[in-house]
C-alpha positions, -999 to 999 in steps of 0.1 A, spaced: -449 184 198 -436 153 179 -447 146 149 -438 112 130 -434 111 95 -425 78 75 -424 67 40 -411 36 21 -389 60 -2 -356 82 11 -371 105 -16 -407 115 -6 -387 121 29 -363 139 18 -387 162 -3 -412 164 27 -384 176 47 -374 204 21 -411 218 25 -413 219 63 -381 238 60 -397 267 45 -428 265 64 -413 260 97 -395 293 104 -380 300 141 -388 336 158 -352 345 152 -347 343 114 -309 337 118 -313 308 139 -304 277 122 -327 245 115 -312 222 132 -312 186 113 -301 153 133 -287 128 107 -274 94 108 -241 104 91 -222 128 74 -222 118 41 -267 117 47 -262 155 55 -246 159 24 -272 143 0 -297 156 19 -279 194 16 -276 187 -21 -314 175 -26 -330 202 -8 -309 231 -25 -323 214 -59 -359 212 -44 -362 247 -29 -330 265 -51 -312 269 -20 -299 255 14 -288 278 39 -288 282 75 -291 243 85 -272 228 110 -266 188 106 -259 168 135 -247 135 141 -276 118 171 -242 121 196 -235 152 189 -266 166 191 -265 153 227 -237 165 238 -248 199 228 -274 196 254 -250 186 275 -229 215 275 -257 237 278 -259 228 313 -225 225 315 -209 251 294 -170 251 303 -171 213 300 -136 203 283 -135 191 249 -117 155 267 -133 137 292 -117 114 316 -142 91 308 -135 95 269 -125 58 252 -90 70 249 -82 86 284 -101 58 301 -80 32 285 -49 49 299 -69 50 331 -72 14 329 -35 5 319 -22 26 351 -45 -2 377 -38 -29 353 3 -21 358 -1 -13 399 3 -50 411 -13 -35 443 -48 -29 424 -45 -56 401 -45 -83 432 -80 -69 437 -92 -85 404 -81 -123 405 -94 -128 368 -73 -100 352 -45 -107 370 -44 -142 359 -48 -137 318 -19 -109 321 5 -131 344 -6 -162 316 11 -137 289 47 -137 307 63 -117 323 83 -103 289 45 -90 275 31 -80 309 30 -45 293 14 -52 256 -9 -80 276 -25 -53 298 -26 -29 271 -46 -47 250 -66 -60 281 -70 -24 292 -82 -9 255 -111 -40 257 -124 -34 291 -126 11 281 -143 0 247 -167 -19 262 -173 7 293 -173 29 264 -203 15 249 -218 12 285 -218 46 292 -236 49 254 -262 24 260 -265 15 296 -256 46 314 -282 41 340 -265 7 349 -229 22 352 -248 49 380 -258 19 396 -225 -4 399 -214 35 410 -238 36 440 -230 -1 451 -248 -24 428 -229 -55 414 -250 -79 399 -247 -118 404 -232 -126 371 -192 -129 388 -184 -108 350 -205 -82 366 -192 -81 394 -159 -76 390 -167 -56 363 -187 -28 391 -160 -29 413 -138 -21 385 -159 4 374 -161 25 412 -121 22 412 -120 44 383 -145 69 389 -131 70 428 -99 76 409 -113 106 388 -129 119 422 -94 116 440 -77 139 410 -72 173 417 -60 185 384 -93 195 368 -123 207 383 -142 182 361 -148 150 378 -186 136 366 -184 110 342 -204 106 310 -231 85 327 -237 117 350 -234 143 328 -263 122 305 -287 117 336 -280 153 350 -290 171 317 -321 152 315 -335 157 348 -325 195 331 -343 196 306 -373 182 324 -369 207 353 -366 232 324 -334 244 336 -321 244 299 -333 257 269 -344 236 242 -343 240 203 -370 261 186 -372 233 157 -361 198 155 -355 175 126 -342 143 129 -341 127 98 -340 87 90 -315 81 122 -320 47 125 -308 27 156 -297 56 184 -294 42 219 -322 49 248 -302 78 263 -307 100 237 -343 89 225 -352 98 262 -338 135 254 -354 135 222 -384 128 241 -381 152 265 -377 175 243 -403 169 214 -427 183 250 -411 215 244 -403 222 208 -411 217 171 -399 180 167 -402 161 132 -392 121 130 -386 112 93 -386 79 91 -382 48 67 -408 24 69 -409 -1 43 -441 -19 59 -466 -10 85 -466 -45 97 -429 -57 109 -436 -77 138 -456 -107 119 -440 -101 83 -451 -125 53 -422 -111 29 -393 -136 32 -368 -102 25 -383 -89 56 -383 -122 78 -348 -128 67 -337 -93 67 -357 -67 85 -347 -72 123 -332 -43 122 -363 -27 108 -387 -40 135 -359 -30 158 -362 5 145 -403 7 147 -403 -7 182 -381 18 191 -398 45 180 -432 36 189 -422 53 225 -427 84 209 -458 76 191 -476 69 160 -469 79 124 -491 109 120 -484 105 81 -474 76 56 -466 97 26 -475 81 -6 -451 57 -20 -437 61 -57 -443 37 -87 -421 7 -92 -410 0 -129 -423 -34 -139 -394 -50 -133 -384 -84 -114 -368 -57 -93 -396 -36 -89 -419 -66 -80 -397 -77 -55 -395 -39 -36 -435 -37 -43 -440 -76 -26 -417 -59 4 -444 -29 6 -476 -49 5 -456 -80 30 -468 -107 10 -447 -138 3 -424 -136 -27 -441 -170 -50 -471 -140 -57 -448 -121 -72 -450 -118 -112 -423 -117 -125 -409 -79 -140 -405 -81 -180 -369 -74 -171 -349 -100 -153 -321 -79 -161 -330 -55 -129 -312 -80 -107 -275 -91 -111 -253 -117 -91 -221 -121 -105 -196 -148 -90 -158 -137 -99 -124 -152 -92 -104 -119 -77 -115 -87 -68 -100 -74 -97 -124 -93 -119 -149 -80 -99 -145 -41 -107 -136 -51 -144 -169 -70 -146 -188 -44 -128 -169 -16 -153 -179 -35 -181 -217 -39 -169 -212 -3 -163 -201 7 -199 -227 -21 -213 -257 1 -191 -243 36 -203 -248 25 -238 -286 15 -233 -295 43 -215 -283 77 -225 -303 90 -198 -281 72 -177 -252 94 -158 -227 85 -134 -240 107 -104 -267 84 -109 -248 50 -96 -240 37 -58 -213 13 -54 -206 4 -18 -180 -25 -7 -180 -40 33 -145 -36 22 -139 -4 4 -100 -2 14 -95 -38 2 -111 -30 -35 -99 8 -38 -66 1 -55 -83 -20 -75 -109 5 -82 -84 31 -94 -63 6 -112 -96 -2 -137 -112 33 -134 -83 53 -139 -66 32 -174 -94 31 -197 -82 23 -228 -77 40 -261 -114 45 -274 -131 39 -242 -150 65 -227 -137 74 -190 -162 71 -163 -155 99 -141 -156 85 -100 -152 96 -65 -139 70 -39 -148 78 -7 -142 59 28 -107 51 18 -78 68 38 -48 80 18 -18 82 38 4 106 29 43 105 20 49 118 54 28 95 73 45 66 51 77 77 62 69 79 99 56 43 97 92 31 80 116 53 108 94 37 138 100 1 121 134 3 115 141 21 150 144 -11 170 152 -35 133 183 -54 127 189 -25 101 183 -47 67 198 -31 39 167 -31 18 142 -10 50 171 17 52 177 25 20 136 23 12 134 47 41 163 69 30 145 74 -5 114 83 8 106 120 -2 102 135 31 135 121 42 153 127 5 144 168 8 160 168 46 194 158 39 190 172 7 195 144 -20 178 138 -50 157 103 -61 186 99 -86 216 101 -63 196 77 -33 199 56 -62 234 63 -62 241 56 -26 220 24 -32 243 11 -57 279 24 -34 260 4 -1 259 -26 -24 290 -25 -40 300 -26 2 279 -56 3 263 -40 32 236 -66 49 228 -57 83 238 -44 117 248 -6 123 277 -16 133 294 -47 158 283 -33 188 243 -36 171 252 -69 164 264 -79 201 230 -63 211 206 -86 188 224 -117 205 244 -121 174 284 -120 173 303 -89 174 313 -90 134 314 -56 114 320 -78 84 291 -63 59 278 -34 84 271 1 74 297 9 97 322 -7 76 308 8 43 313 43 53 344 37 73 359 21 31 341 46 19 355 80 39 391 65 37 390 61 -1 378 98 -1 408 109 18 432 84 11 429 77 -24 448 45 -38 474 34 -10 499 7 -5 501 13 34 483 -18 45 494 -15 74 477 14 85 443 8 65 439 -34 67 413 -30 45 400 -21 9 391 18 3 365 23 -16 372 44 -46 334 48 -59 330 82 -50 345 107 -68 334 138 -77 327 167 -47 291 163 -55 291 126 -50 311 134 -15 283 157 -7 258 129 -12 282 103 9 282 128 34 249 134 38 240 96 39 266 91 69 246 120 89 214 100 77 230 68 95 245 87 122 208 103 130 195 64 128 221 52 153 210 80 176 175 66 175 185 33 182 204 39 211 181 61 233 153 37 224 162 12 246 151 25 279 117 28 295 94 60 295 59 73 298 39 84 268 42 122 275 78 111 273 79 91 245 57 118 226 78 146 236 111 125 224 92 118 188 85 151 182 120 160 192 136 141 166 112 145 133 131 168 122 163 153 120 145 136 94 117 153 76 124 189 84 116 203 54 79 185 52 75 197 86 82 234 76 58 234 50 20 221 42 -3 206 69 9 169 68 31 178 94 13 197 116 -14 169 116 13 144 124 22 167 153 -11 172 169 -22 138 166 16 130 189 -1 157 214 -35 141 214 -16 101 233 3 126 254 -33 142 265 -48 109 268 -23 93 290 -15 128 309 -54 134 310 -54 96 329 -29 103 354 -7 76 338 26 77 342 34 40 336 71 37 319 67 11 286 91 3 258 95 17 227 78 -12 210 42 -4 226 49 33 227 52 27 187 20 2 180 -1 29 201 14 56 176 9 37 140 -30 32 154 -32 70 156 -18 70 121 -38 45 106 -68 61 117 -70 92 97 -101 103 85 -113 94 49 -127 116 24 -169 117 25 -188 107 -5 -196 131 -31 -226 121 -52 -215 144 -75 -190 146 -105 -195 112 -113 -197 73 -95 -197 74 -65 -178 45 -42 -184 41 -9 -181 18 24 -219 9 32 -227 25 61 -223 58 55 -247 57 22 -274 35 34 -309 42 22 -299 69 -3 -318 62 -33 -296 57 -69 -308 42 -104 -281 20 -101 -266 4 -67 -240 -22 -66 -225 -39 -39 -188 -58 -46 -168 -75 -23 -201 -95 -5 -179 -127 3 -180 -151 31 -150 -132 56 -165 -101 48 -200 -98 48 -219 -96 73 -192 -78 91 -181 -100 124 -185 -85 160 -156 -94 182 -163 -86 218 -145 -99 247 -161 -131 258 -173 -102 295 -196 -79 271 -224 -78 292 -249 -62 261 -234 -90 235 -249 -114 263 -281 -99 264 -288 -77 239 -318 -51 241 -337 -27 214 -318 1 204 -284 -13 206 -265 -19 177 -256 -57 162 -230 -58 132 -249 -89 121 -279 -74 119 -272 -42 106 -255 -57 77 -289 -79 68 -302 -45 75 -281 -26 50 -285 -52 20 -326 -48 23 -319 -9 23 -296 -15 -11 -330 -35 -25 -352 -8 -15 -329 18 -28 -319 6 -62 -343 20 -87 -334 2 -118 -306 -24 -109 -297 -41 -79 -263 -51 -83 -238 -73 -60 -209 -96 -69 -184 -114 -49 -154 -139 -49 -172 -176 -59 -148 -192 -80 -105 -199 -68 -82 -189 -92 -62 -219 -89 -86 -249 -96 -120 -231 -103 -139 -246 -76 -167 -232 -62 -163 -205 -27 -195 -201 -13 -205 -163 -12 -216 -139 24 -246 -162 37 -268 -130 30 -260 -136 -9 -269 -175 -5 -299 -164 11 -302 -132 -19 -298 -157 -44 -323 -186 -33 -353 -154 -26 -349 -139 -61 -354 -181 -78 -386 -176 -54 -398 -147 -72 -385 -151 -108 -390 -185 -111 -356 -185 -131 -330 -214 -117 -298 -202 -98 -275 -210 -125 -292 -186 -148 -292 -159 -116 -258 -161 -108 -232 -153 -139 -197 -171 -130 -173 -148 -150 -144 -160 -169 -106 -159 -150 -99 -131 -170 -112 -105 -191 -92 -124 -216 -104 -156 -215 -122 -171 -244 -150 -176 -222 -152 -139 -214 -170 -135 -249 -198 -164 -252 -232 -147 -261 -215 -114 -253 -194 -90 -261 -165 -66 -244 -156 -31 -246 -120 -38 -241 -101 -42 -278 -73 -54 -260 -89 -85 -243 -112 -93 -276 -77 -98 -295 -61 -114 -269 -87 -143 -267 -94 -143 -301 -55 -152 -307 -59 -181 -273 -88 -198 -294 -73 -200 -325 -42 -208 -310 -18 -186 -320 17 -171 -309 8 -143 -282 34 -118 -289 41 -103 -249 66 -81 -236 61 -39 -240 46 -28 -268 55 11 -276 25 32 -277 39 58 -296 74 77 -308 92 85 -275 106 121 -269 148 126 -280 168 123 -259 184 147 -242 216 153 -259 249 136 -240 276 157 -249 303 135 -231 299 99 -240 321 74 -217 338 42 -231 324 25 -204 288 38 -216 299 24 -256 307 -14 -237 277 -15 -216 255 -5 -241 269 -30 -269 271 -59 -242 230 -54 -235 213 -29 -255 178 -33 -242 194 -31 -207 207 4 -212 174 16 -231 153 8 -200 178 21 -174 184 51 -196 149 62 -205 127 47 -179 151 43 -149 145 4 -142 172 -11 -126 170 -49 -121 187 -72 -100 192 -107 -118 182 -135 -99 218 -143 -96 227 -109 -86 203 -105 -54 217 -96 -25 225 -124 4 245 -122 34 265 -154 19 272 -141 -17 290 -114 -35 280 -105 -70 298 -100 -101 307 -67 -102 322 -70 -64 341 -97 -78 353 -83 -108 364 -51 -84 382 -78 -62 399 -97 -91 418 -62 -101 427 -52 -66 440 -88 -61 462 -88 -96 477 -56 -85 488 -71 -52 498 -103 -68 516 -82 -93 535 -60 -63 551 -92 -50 524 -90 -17 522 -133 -4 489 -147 -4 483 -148 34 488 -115 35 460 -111 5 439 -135 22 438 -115 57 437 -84 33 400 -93 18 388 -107 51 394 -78 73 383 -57 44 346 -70 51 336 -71 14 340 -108 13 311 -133 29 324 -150 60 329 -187 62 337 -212 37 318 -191 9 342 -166 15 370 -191 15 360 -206 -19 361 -170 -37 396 -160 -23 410 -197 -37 395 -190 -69 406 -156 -71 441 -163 -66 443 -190 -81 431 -171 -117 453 -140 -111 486 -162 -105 472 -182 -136 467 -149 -154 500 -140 -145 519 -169 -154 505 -164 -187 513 -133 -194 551 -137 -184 550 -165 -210 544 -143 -235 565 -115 -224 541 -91 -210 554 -77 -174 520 -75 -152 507 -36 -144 475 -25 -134 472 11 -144 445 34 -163 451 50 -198 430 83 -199 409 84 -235 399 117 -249 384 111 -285 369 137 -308 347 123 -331 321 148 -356 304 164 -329 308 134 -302 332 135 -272 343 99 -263 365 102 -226 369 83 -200 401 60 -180 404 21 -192 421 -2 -171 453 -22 -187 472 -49 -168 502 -43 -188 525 -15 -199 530 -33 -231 498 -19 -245 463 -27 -238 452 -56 -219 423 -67 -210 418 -95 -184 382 -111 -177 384 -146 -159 350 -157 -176 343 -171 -208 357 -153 -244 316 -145 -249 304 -125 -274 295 -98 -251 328 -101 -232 348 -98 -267 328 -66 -279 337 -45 -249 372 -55 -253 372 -48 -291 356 -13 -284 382 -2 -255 407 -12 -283 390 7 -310 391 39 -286 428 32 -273 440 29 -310 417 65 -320 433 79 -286 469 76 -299 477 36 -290 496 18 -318 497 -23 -325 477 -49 -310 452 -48 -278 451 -83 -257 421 -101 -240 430 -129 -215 403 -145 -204 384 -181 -198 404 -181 -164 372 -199 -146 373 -232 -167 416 -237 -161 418 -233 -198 430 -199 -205 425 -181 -237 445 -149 -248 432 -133 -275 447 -103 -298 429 -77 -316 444 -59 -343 443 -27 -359 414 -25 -383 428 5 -403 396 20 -402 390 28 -370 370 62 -369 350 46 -396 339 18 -371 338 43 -338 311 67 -361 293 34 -370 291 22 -332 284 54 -320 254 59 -347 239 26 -333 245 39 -297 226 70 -305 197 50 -323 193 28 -290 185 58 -268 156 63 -292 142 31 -296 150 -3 -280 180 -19 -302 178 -61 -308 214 -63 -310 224 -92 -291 257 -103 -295 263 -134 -285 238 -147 -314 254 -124 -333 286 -141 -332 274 -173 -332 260 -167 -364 291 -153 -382 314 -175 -369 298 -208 -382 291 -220 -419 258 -216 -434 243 -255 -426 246 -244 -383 252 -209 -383 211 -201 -377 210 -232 -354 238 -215 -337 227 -181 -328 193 -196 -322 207 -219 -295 228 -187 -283 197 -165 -277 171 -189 -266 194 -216 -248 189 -253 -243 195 -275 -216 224 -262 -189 228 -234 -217 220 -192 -207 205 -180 -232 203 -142 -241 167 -138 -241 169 -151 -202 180 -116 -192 151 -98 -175 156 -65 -192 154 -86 -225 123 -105 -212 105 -71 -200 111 -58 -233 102 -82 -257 84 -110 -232 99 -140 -221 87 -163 -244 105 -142 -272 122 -164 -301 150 -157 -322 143 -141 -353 155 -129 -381 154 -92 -375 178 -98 -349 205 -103 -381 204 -64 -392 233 -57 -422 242 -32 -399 248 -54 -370 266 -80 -386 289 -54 -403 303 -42 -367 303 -85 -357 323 -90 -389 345 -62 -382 354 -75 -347 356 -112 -359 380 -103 -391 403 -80 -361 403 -109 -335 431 -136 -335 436 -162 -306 470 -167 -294 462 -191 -273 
């Protein structure tokens, strides 16, 4: 017997439902109440209310409407498989394998002309994605139209000419599946549907005891039939929502605008009768929302409704970004949870068309609250999280067939799962990072790669090249044979642990060459599958071994290789398809369900529809978005001609926004993208919000400007706070200092102390001279880890930066030194591949030889003989170790060489090596030749300060400090100021810090602009005592020669 239950409210369902639980009890106590559900997350509220209502919830079984048919299905055929040939998936494999036979493609003149139009290059991805649209809609066929599927079987064909090619289609497949002898299943999902029917009515299967199908909306014909059926022989209950008696001559202009779906629903449903009961509907606050659901119930026309007391009930809000849109809705959030202390978060809905758009920006708001606000506890369901592995699947099968790019490989290379195989650390990737671009490795594995991209066969700036420098420095060391080895070694690694790391990043490369050599040829998907899984491990082996990630990865491999194999297709396709095919099995990892408890809960729409909240908003409602679009191929048969029962995106989403009315109790929320972020101007919102908006001035009365609140740009704008407030501190003071104009100090502001720092017991020289030449550079890069590259610095296939040139200048001055000739040089740094090709690479081997004969000219002028070598400093200073090897270009004491200008920063690192050479044992002056670039050379001499273990504590003490906190020593200013008199000596260092026209200045430096914003001017704190001591010191010590 069916009975037929409906109500306006989820609620007086949903507690109906709990009662006929416990009154309704099957023979056999353990048998399970069986519960048919539109969705998962449904069963879950609906688990959750009726263990609240009757103090527990055991023994019920929830089923989705297909599942629940397919379990009659295997009643009468219980050894069915778990994969039918006639699945989505297998069919689509099915249809690739005729799409691919030219033979059984000539059948179908209309296919075969749309895949020959594609060329003959994407014959394979052209019938692919042909194939996957023909299965989805024979998919949704077999769903909704089975019984015309058994009659294209039997011989129909229609007269529309879609139709019939379409049937003929249709009895090549299934004469296919009949021909296979693999499996003894060979009926189709359109047969197995009609035979368990005529079942059931012969009563040659069983039926359910009890039956409750619970507000299941829309299910196609097929399985209302069984329900049908069944309700003759069983204990059948149909809760339904009904929001009016009378759909199919509504007055209400929500439900003429809005309730197709609704009338679609009651049609339906009047097959299996009439409601026996309409259970009493619950009391609406007196609200402009509560008028507005109680005008829906009683169907009259929205200009009889009086108006609520509260127009507050109802909220449009027209944003420029969905990130204003969750930090509006999270202040309207915090605004409502200081009202109403009643109020909790389990008790709020939001739902998004778009939920994987808005989640980051969900957790961005959600999870920084600042100091002093409360946090508002969520759950975000209906958004997928990829794992690290999955990540770093996506990354190997992109670079596989790339040109190799420096910045995918080494991205893919730090990845975690990769990282732990070849057992490296995120600190020394970083260190391979910086060797690959001091190799000013671009792209290309190696020349051959090259020839194979079209491109000429050059190894100049390959990874080949790198490790080929790179293993020959490690065994050769420094060598003069340039004969043998044409080419610069590179000395950067050192240590046996840094030749552990190189070695482990060549296997990395050698594994990624291997991949991109046996990708080339053709194979089937068992193939290519079988091949994947074959070499995961030579890249995440240790994620593999341990936790599920991998095993899921694994499986869902298995799964295409079923698919195809479960077709019978054996077609051969590249790596590229093979790849797209296996990034769609990726991406579609399930997402988490909803919660609804623990706090908010976020949610796609579908999933949550009708469940009642105090509070349901909707974000994200704009124009692209909402209502969802249905894309069919232009063949659908049901998009032509649509019947009851079958599902319409369209409609279901003018559908879902009158369930989001009927369910909010005390606010009906939605906001959506109305203003551009650029000009301001107006975007119209989702037509269902234009048609929201103009319904609610019906029934208020109130204007549309007063219904829909543009918010500001930002929650910063001055704007943000007319005839309101905020809860963000922050943003008040902010906009408070915009309107009355004054200096908005940016950059990082430090929370609190930071931890000390872990203490260094070997200090290098070269750590003293980088820290001195840019102290807030090596307080970011040694607490935080942030590495910049200068927008000079970045790496391009035409340019070499300064380090690699500085490198280049001391190899060249040690061959210019030697008595090597400059075409030997010059073919030297070409083959080497460190130098840019062309006339770029021309330009820098000119210059360079041009400043080291310069330099050298120089210094035999002033009787210095020219000498690269390295002086070994071992300094013992309190309870500080100061070694490391300096560089000198003569053996007449120190000298330094540095072909830019005699800079501030340059001079300090000079001074300081000769601070350090003097305290090591060195006696007289130390030398600095430098301003080689401008053909004006400058030698400068430093001389002994008489105090220099005084001045090494003092640098060393400042060092220390700038660990701790960030140190505003910039010395260029620094300089600048100390060198001039008092009328321009502020001028001077101003100039020098924030620069001027064709003039660097210091505060340009993006560690310098990250730390103290890049608007920063020049101050007077910048002019410690301390700091102009050491500048005083170096000044009083320095004497140009020349």
């Amino acid at each position: 017997m069916i009975h037929i239950i409906s109500s306006l409210s989820l609620t007086e369902l949903s507690r109906k439902l709990a009662d006929d639980i416990l009154s309704v009890c099957p023979v056999n106590p353990l048998t399970p109440h069986t519960i048919i559900v539109p969705n998962q997350d449904t069963a879950r509220w609906l688990k959750l209310f009726i263990a609240e209502k009757n103090g527990i919830a055991a023994n019920l079984q929830f089923l989705l409407p297909a599942e629940w048919q397919w379990k009659q299905v295997r009643k009468l055929y219980p050894d069915l498989p778990e994969s039918l040939r006639s699945d989505i998936e297998p069919m689509k494999w099915a249809v690739f394998g005729l799409l691919m036979n030219p033979e059984e493609r000539s059948s179908f003149p209309v296919l075969e002309r749309y895949i020959r139009a594609q060329g003959r290059e994407r014959e394979e991805t052209a019938a692919l994605q042909l194939s996957s649209q023909i299965a989805s809609v024979f998919d949704q066929y077999l769903i909704y139209r089975p019984e015309m599927m058994l009659r294209w079987q039997n011989g129909a064909t229609g007269k529309d000419d879609d139709e019939v090619w379409q049937s003929a289609f249709w009895r090549k497949l299934c004469n296919r599946w009949k021909s296979a002898e693999t499996r003894k299943e060979t009926l189709n999902k359109a047969e197995l549907f009609a035979n368990t029917l005529d079942a059931l009515v012969s009563g040659e299967i069983s039926v359910d005891e009890n039956l409750f199908c619970f507000n299941i909306g829309l299910i196609p014909k097929p399985v209302l039939s069984l329900l049908k059926e069944t309700g003759k022989y069983c204990h059948l209950e149909l809760f339904l929502m009904q929001p009016s008696q009378n759909l199919k001559d509504p007055e209400n202009e929500l439900l003429v605008s809005f309730g197709e779906d609704l009338a679609q629903i009651q049609r339906l449903y009047q097959t299996l009768g009439r409601p026996e009961e309409l259970l009493a509907d619950e009391q609406f606050p007196d609200t402009l929302l509560g008028r507005i659901r109680q005008s829906i119930i009683n169907n009259i026309p929205l200009n009889n409704v009086k108006s609520g007391t509260d127009q507050e009930s109802v909220q449009i809000r027209s944003c420029h970004s969905p990130l204003r849109e969750v930090e509006t809705l999270h202040q309207f959030l915090l605004e409502l949870f200081e009202r109403d202390d009643a109020l909790q978060p389990e008790d709020i809905l939001v739902v998004s068309p778009d939920i994987e758009e808005y989640g980051p920006f969900i957790r961005a708001v959600f999870d920084n609250p600042e100091v002093g606000q409360p946090a508002i506890p969520y759950h975000l369901a209906s958004f997928r999280h990829h794992n690290e592995l999955e990540r770093a699947l996506n990354q190997l099968l992109s670079v596989a067939d790339s040109r190799f790019h420096f910045t995918p490989v080494m991205d893919f290379f730090s990845m975690e799962p990769v990282r732990e195989t070849f057992g490296v650390s995120d600190t020394a990737a970083g260190m391979v990072k910086r060797w690959m671009q001091e190799n000013q490795v671009i792209w290309g594995l190696n020349s051959a790669h090259r020839t194979e991209l079209g491109q000429p066969a050059d190894d100049l700036q390959t990874w080949h090249t790198a490790l080929r420098r790179g293993w020959l420095g490690q065994w050769m060391g420094e060598t003069d044979n340039y004969e043998e080895f044409p080419q610069l070694l590179y000395q950067g690694v050192q240590s046996v642990s840094q030749q552990e790391i190189w070695a482990a990043f060549s296997f990395f490369l050698f594994q990624l060459d291997e991949i991109r050599r046996q990708i080339n040829i053709n194979r089937s998907i068992p193939e290519w599958c079988e091949w994947l899984q074959s070499k995961l491990p030579n890249f995440f082996l240790e994620k593999l071994k341990t936790g599920t990630d991998g095993m899921k990865i694994m499986l869902k491999i298995d799964s295409l290789s079923d698919y195809t194999t479960l077709a019978g297709c054996d077609v051969k396709v590249p790596f590229s398809l093979f790849r797209t095919e296996i990034i769609k099995l990726l991406e579609s990892s399930n997402a988490a369900g909803a919660r609804f408890t623990g706090g908010i809960t976020f949610s796609s729409m579908v999933p949550v529809r009708s469940i009642p909240f105090r509070i349901i908003a909707l974000i994200g409602l704009n124009d692209q978005s909402f209502p969802r679009k249905q894309s069919t191929p232009d063949f659908d048969l049901m998009a032509r001609q649509p019947r009851d029962g079958e599902r319409n995106r369209k409609q279901e989403d003018r559908n879902l926004f009158l369930e989001s009315i009927l369910a909010a109790g005390d606010v009906h929320y939605c906001s959506y993208i109305g203003q551009s972020p650029v000009d301001n101007e107006t975007i119209p919102p989702s037509s269902i919000v234009s048609e929201w908006v103009e319904l609610v001035t019906i029934a208020s009365g109130i204007d549309e400007p007063q219904i829909v609140k543009k918010e500001a740009l930002t929650g910063f704008s001055p704007s943000a706070f007319r005839n309101r407030g905020s809860f963000s501190k922050n943003y008040f003071l902010t906009a408070q200092a915009m309107h009355n104009e004054e200096q908005i100090v940016s950059g990082l502001e430090q929370a609190g102390p930071l931890p000390e720092p872990e203490d260094q017991e070997e200090i290098l020289v070269s750590d003293l001279t980088r820290f001195f030449k840019n102290p807030p550079a090596m307080f970011l890069q040694k607490r935080f880890g942030v590495y910049f590259e200068e927008p000079d610095e970045e790496k391009e296939e035409f340019e070499a930066g300064h380090l690699e040139t500085h490198i280049l200048f001391q190899k060249v001055f040690g061959w210019v030194a030697s008595g090597q000739a400059d075409g030997r040089i010059r073919s030297l740094l070409f083959e080497s591949g460190i130098l840019p090709s062309g006339w770029l690479g021309e330009k820098m081997v000119n210059n360079l030889l041009e400043h080291t004969h310069t330099a050298i000219q120089l210094l035999r002028e002033h009787d210095f003989e020219p000498n690269l070598h390295h002086e070994e400093i071992s300094i013992l200073l309190n309870s500080s170790v100061i070694n490391d090897s300096i560089s000198t270009y003569s053996m007449e004491g120190l000298l330094d060489i540095n072909p830019s200008g005699a800079s501030g920063q340059n001079l300090i690192q000079s001074w300081i090596r000769h601070l350090c050479w003097l305290n090591n044992g060195g006696s007289g002056p130390s030398w600095l030749l430098c301003n080689l670039k401008k053909g004006e050379p400058k030698l400068v001499r430093f001389n002994d300060p008489g105090n220099t273990d005084e001045l090494l504590n003092v640098l060393l003490q400042l060092y220390k400090e700038g660990q701790v906190k960030p140190l505003k020593f910039f010395t260029n200013s620094l300089v600048e100021y100390s060198e001039n008199d008092d009328s321009s000596r502020e001028y001077k260092a101003r100039l020098a810090f924030e620069g001027g026209y064709n003039r660097y200045g210091e505060r340009e430096n993006i560690f310098v602009q990250s730390l103290l914003g890049p608007d920063v001017s020049f101050s007077e704190e910048f002019l410690d005592e301390r700091f102009l001591a050491v500048i005083d010191a170096m000044l009083t010590s320095k004497e140009e020669v020349v």
